[in-house]
C-alpha positions in Angstrom: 19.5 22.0 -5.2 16.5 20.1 -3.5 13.4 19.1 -5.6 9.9 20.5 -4.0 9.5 19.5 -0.3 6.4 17.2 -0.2 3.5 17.9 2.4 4.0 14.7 4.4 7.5 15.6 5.3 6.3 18.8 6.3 3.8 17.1 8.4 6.4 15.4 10.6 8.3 18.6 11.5 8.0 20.7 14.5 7.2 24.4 14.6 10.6 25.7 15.1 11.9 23.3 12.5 9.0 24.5 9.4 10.0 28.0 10.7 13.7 27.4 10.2 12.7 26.0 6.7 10.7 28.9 5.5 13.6 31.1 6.7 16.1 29.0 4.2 13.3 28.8 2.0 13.0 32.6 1.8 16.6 33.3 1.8 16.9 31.3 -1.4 13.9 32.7 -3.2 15.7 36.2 -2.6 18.4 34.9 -4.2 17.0 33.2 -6.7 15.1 36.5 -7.8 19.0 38.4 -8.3 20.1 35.5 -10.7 17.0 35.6 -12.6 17.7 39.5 -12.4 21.1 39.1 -14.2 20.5 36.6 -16.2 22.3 34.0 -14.4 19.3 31.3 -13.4 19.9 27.7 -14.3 16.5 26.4 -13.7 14.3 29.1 -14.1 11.6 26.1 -12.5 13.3 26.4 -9.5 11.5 29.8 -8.7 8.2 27.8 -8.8 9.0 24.9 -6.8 10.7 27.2 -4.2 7.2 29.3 -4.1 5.3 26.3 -4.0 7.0 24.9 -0.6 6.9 28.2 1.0 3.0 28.1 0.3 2.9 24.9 2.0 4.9 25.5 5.4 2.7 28.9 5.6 -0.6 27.1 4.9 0.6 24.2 7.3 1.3 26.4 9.8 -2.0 28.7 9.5 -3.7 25.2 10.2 -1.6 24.0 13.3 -2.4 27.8 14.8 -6.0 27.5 14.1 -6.5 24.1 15.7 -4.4 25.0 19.0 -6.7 27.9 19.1 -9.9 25.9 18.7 -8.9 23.4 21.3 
């Protein structure tokens, strides 16, 4: 399992690339959320680091939209 994606890696990736990311990203949270639901999660931390990242590709990606709209 990955640690938490930081925001500077983020940074260098293109749109179809964060999208593809949050699309893993989601897949595994889903996941995550039936092993917590049977009692099968290793690192319950996981969940909040997976969370975290998905906050970060959505927030980077409200920003690039707003600033191709503003130019």
């Amino acid at each position: 399992m990955a640690k938490a994606t930081p925001k500077t890696d983020l940074v260098g990736k293109t749109d179809d690339q964060l999208s593809e990311s949050l699309g893993e990203l989601k897949r595994e949270q889903f996941n995550l959320r039936f092993q917590a639901a049977t009692n099968q999660l290793e690192r319950p931390s996981r969940v909040r680091e997976v969370r975290k990242d998905i906050a970060r590709i959505k927030t980077l990606q409200t920003q690039r939209t707003s600033a191709a709209s503003a130019k």
